[in-house]
C-alpha positions in Angstrom: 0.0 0.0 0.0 1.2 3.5 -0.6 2.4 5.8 2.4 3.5 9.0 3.0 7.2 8.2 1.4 5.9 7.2 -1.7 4.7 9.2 -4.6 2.4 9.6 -7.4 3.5 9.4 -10.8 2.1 11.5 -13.8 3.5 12.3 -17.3 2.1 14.7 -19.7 3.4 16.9 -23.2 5.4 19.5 -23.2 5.5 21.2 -26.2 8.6 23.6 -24.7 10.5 22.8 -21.5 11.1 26.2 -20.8 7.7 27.2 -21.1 6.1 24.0 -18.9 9.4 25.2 -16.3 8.6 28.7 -15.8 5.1 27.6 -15.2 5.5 25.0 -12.8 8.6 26.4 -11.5 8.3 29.7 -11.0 4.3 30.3 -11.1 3.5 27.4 -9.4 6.2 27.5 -6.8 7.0 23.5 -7.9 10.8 22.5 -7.6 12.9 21.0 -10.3 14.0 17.6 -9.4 15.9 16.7 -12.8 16.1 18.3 -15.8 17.0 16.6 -19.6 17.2 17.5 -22.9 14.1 16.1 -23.8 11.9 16.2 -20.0 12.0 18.0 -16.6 10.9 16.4 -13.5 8.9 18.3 -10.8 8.1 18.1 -7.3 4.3 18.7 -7.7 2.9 19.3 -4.2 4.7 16.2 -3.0 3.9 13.6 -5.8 6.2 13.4 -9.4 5.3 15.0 -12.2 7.3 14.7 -15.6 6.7 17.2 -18.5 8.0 15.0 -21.9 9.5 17.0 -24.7 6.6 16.4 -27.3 6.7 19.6 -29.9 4.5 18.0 -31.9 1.7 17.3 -29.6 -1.5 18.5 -31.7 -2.0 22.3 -30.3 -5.6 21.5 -29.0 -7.5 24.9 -29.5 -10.1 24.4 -27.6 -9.5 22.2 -24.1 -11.8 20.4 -22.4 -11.9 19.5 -18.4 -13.6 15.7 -19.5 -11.9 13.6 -19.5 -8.2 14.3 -19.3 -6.9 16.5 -16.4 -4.8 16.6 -12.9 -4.1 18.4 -10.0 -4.6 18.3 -6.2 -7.4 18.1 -3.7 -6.0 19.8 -0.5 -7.3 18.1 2.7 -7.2 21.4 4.4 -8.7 24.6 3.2 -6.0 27.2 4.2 -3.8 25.2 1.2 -6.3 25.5 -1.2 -6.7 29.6 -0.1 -2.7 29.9 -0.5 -3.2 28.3 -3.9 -5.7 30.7 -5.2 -3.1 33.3 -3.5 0.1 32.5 -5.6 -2.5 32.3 -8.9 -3.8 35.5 -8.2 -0.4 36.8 -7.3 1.8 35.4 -10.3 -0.8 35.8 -12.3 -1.4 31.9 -13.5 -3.0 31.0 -16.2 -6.9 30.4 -15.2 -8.9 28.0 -17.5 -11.9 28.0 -15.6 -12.3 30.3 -12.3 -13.0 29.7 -8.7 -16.6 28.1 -7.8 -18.1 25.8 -5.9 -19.5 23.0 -7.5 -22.8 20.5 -5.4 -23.5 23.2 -3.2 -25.2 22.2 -0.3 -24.8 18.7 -0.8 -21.9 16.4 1.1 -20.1 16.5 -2.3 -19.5 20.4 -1.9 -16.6 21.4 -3.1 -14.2 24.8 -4.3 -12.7 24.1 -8.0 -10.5 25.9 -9.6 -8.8 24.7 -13.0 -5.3 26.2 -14.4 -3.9 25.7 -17.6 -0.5 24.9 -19.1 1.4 26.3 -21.8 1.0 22.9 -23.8 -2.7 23.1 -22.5 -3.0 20.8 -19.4 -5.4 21.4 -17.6 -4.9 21.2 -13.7 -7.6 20.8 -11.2 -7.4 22.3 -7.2 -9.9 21.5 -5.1 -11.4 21.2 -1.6 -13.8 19.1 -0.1 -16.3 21.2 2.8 -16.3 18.0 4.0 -12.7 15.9 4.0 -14.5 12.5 3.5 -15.2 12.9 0.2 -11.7 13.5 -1.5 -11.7 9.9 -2.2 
């Protein structure tokens, strides 16, 4: 079973390392584990994340949320605040703004969903209640 020590792993395009490294980097506040010719490996709020050199991904003009994205449900809602913070601060890239989605249900949750510069999208969210992240 996974622990604390271990980590997630996720992959996705990068059309341009320097691009997907500023933005992770320095907008998101993510450090740079490894970096290669054709990939750069981040710490992404504690789990791996690898951005593959892929310049020709199809551009996709219009993203959608369904059904490919990632991100991070924070247990605690001070995290998800200092999120929106640093967004709002480094001015990140906002596909789709701040809500709340199931309102008044025990599914209620905040959303927010960032974008990348090869167009990942990025979901942040947090559960009212903390049962429900899973």
């Amino acid at each position: 079973m996974r622990n604390s020590r271990d980590a997630f792993h996720i992959a996705v395009p990068a059309r341009d390392l320097d691009a997907a490294a500023l933005f992770y980097n320095k907008m998101l506040g993510c450090p740079v584990a490894r970096r290669y010719a054709d990939r750069v490996t981040f710490d992404f709020f504690g789990d791996q994340l690898v951005c593959h050199y892929s310049p020709d991904d199809p551009v996709v003009e219009s993203p959608t949320l369904y059904p490919r994205h990632f991100g991070v449900t924070f247990r605690e809602r001070e995290d998800f605040d200092a999120l929106l913070r640093l967004v709002n601060l480094r001015k990140v890239p906002v596909f789709q703004e701040v809500r709340s989605r199931f309102g008044g249900t025990v599914e209620e949750h905040s959303t927010v969903v960032l974008v990348d510069p090869t167009g990942n999208l990025l979901e942040f969210k947090h559960y009212a209640d903390p049962r429900m992240m899973y």
